[in-house]
LOFI-625611 format. One line per 5 residues: number of its first residue (from 1); their letters; for each residue x, y, z of C-alpha. Coordinates in steps of 0.2 Angstrom, whole numbers, plus 5000, padded with zeros to 4 digits. Layout:
// LOFI-625611
NUM> a> X/Y/Z; ...
This chain:
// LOFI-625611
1> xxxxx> 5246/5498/4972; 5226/5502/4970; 5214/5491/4970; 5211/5495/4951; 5230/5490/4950
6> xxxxx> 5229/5473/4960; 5213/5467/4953; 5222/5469/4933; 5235/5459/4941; 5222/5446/4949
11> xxxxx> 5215/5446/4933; 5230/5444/4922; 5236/5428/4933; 5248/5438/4943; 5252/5431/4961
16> xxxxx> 5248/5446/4977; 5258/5446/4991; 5251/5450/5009; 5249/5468/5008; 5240/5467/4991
21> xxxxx> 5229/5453/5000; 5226/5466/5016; 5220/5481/5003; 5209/5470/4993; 5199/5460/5009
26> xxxxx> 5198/5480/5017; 5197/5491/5003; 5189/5483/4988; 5171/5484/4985; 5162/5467/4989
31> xxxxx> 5155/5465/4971; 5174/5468/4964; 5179/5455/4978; 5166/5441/4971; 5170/5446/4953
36> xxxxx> 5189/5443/4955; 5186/5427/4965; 5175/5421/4949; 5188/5425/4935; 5202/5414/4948
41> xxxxx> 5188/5399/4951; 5183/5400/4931; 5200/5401/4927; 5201/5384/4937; 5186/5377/4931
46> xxxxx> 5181/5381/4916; 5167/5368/4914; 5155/5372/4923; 5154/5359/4935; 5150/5361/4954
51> xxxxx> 5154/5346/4964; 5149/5338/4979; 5151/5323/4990; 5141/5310/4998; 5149/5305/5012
56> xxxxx> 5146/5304/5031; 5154/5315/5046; 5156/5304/5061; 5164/5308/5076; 5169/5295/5085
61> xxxxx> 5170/5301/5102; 5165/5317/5112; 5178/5314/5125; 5195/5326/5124; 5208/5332/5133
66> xxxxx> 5210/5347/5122; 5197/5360/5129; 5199/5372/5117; 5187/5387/5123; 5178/5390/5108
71> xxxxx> 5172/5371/5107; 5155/5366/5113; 5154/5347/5108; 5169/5340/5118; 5167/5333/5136
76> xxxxx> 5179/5329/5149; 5187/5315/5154; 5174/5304/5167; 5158/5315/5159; 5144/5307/5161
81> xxxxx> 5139/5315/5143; 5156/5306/5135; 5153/5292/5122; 5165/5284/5112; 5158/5273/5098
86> xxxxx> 5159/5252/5095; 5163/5245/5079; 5149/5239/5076; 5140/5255/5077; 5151/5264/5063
91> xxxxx> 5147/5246/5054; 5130/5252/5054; 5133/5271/5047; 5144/5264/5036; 5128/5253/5027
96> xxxxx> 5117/5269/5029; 5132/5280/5020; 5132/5266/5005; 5112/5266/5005; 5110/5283/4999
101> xxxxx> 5124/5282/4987; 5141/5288/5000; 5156/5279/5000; 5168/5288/5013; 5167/5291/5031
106> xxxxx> 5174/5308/5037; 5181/5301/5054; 5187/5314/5068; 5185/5315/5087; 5190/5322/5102
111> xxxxx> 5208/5319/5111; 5205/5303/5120; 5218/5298/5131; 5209/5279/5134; 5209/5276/5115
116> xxxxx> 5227/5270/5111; 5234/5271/5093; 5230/5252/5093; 5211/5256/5093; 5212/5266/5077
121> xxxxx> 5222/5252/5069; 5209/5238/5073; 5195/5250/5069; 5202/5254/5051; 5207/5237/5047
126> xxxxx> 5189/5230/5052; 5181/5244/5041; 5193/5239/5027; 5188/5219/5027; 5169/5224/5029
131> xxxxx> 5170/5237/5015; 5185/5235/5005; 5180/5249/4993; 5174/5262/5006; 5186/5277/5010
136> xxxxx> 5193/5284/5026; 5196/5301/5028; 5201/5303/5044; 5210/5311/5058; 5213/5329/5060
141> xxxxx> 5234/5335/5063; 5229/5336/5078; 5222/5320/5082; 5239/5313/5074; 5248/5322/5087
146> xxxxx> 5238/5316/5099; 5243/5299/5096; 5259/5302/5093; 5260/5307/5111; 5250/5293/5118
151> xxxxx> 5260/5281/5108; 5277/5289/5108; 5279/5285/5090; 5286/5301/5077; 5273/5308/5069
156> xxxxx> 5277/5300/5050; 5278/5284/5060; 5261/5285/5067; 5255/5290/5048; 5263/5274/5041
161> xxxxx> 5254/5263/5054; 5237/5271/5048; 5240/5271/5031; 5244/5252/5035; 5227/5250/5043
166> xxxxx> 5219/5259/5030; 5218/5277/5032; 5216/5286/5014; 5216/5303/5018; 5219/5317/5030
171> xxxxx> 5204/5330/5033; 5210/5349/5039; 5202/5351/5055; 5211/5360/5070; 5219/5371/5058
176> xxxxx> 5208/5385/5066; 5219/5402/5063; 5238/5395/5060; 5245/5410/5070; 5252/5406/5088
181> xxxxx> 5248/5421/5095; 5229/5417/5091; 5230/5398/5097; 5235/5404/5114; 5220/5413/5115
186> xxxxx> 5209/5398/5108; 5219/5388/5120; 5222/5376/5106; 5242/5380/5105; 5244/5364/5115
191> xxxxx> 5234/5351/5105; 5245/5359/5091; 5255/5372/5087; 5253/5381/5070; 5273/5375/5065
196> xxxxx> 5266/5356/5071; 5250/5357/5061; 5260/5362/5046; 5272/5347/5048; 5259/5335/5050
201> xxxxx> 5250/5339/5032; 5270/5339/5026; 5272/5321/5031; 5257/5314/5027; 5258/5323/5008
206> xxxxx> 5277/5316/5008; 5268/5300/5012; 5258/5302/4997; 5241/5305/5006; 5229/5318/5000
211> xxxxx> 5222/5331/5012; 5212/5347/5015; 5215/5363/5022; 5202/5372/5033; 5200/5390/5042
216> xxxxx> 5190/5395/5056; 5189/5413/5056; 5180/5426/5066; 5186/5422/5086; 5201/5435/5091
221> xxxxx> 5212/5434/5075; 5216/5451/5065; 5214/5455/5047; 5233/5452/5046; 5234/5435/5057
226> xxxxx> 5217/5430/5043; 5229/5433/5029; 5245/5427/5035; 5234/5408/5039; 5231/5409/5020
231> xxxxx> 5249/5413/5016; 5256/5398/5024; 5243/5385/5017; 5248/5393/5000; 5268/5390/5004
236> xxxxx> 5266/5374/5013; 5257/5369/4994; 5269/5377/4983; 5280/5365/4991; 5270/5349/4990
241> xxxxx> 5256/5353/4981; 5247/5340/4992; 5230/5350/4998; 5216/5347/4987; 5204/5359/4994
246> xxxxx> 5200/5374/5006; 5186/5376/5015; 5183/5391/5028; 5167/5395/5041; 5163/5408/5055
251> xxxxx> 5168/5403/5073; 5148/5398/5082; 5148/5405/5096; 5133/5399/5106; 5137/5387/5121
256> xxxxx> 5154/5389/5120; 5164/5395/5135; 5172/5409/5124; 5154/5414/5120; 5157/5432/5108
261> xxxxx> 5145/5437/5092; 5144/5424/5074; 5153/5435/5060; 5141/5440/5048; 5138/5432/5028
266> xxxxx> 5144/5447/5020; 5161/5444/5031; 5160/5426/5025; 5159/5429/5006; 5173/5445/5007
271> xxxxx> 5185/5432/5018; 5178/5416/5005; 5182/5427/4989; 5200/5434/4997; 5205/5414/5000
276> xxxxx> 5200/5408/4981; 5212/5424/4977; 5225/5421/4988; 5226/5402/4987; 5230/5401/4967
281> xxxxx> 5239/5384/4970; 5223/5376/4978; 5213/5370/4963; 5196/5366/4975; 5186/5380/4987
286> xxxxx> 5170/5373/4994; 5156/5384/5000; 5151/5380/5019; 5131/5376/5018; 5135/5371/5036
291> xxxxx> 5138/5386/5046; 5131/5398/5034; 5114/5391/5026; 5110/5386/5010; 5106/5401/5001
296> xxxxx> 5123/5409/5010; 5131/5394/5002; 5124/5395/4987; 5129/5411/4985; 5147/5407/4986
301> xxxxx> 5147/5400/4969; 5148/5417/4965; 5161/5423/4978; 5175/5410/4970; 5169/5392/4977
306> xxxxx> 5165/5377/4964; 5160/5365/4977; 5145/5364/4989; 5154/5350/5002; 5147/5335/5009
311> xxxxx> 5129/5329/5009; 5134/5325/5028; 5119/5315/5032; 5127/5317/5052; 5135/5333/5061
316> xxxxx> 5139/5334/5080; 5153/5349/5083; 5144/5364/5074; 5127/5357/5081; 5133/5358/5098
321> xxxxx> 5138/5377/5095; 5119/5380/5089; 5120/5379/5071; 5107/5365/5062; 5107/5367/5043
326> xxxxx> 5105/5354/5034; 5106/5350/5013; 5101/5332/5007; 5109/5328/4991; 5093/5334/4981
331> xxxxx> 5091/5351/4988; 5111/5353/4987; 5107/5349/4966; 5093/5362/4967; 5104/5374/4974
336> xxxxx> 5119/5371/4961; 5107/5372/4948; 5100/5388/4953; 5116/5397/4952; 5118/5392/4935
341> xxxxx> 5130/5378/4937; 5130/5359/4933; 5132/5346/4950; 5142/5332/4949; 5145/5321/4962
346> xxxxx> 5165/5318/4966; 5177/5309/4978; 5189/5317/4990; 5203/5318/4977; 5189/5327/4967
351> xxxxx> 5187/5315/4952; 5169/5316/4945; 5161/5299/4950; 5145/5304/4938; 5127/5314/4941
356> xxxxx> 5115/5316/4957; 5110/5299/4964; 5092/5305/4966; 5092/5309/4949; 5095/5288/4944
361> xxxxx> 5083/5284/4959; 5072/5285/4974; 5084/5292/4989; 5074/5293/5005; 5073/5312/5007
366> xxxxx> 5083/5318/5021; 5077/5333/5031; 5091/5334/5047; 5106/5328/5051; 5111/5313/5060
371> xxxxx> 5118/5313/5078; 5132/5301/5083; 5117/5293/5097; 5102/5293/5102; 5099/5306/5115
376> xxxxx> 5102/5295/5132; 5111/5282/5124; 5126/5277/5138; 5132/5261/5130; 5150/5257/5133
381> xxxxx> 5156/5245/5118; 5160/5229/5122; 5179/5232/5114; 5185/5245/5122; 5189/5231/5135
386> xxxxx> 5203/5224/5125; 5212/5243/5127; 5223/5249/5141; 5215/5264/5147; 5226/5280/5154
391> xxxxx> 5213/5290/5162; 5208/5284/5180; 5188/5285/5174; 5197/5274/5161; 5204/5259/5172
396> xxxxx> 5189/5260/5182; 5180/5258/5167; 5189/5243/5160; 5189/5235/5177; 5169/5234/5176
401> xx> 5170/5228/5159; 5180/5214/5164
């Protein structure tokens, strides 16, 4: 087919296949590309209404096993640079999340072998009797494996005991590129394979949680391997139509032992506006403010995304690769506005919880984002005590405690 040919069908509601998919993201003019991703998102939406979400990205500890090469936030095992956050720390996030209007926590970490699938439990059920209302999106697929191996429980076994503690929701991270050739070369094949990803949103959508689906793009993966990431998320959703948003962003390079060149914006809104077309069962694309900037973000509203993300108010993992933006919930509204839209702010399942906050009153201006510490903070939390430890830094660890 032509382009001509494959844009009528884009346009008309038909479905492309991966060769149609291939031509468009090569072949058709970028222009074409945006227009074709807006008739898909107005089809979608026809409202006018861009969302966004208050809510905090906390990351809960530093420390992982994983060390996948294109990561620049996660420490060893025995660093002296590894944290892992008390209670009573996240309590405090939690009350500066609700002070400016949030109410979720986006929880994800590193793979640490000295926090047990008991830690998680206590952790959710204490945030659940300080907050009852207050949601927990939390723990990548491959954090679920994680502790699925630490604990030797099946993975839809280790979701039922979250979900009992008081998980709500399943965020997409580690999805990276869902190709195995690719993962190998990431060396992320062994924190999860693309099959093992896959089943974990299965389960935890059989188990009647919501979830999101990411991409990180731009490393060592192929036009091709780009596409065939998108046409799994699109099957895995035919079949239980469980995702309830994509979101994609560029590989960052700096201080990462991969190292290798950013992709540039224009690549951004070509594989931004090929994802909205592709993914026809995913009702929600978000632009990604975080790694591209606010005006490349903004201009995404016009590449086939009708939600701006998280306010964040905190961000460690892109940070530590070199990237800084930041969007307080007032210049994320200006920027929703400007592109002719009207914001709403939204939950994770993406039901529309009213207007700006700033716009009802006063919300201290933000102008960066959070860290999980103070720079030299090397507090051990007094409950990590109760835990058995795995790693020998671990034991020595709990040993001093006690």
């Amino acid at each position: 087919m032509t382009i001509d040919q494959i844009a009528d069908k884009v346009k008309g509601g038909g479905r492309i296949d991966a060769g149609e998919a291939l031509d468009l993201f090569r072949h058709a003019p970028t222009p074409l590309l945006g227009q074709l991703a807006d008739v898909v998102r107005a089809r979608k939406h026809r409202d006018g209404l861009v969302t966004y979400i208050i809510d905090r990205n906390v990351n809960y500890t530093n420390v992982c096993v994983a060390r996948c090469n294109f990561c620049a936030f996660y420490r060893r095992v025995g660093s002296p640079e590894g944290y892992v956050l008390g209670f009573d720390e996240l309590f405090r996030k939690i009350d500066e999340t609700i002070a400016v209007g949030g109410g979720q926590l986006l929880l994800q970490g590193g793979h640490n072998p000295d926090l047990p699938l008991a830690w998680y439990e206590d952790l959710f059920r204490a945030v659940k009797a300080r907050y009852p209302s207050f949601k927990l999106h939390a723990l990548s697929p491959p954090e679920v494996i994680h502790l699925s191996r630490l604990s030797q429980l099946a993975v839809p076994d280790v979701i039922d005991h979250l979900i009992a503690a008081g998980l709500d929701s399943i965020p997409g991270g580690g999805a990276e590129i869902l190709v195995d050739r690719v993962r190998r070369l990431l060396h992320c094949d062994g924190k999860a394979t693309s099959d093992e990803w896959l089943d974990v949103m299965r389960h935890a959508h059989r188990a009647g949680l919501r979830t999101t689906a990411t991409m990180m793009y731009g490393t060592v993966e192929t036009d091709e391997e780009r596409l065939e990431h998108l046409l799994r998320l699109r099957a895995l959703q035919d079949e239980t139509g469980g995702f309830t948003a994509f979101i994609t962003w560029s590989y960052q390079p700096a201080h990462t032992e991969r190292g290798g060149v950013e992709a540039t914006g224009l690549d951004y809104l070509r594989t931004l506006a090929t994802a909205r077309i592709v993914l026809d069962n995913f009702d929600n694309v978000q632009a990604s403010w975080v790694t591209q900037g606010g005006k490349v973000g903004q201009l995404g509203l016009a590449f086939g995304a009708n939600d701006m993300g998280s306010v964040m108010i905190e961000e460690n993992v892109v940070r530590a690769a070199g990237a800084s933006y930041c969007m307080d919930e007032v210049e994320i509204v200006r920027n929703i506005e400007a592109a002719g839209f009207v914001p709403k702010r939204r939950n994770m399942h993406y039901e529309i919880l009213g207007d700006p906050i700033c716009r009802e009153r006063d919300v201290p201006r933000m102008l960066e984002l959070a860290t999980s510490r103070d720079e030299g903070d090397t507090h051990v939390p007094d409950e990590l005590a109760k835990y058995p430890a795995r790693s020998r830094g671990g034991k020595q660890l709990r040993l001093i405690q006690h």
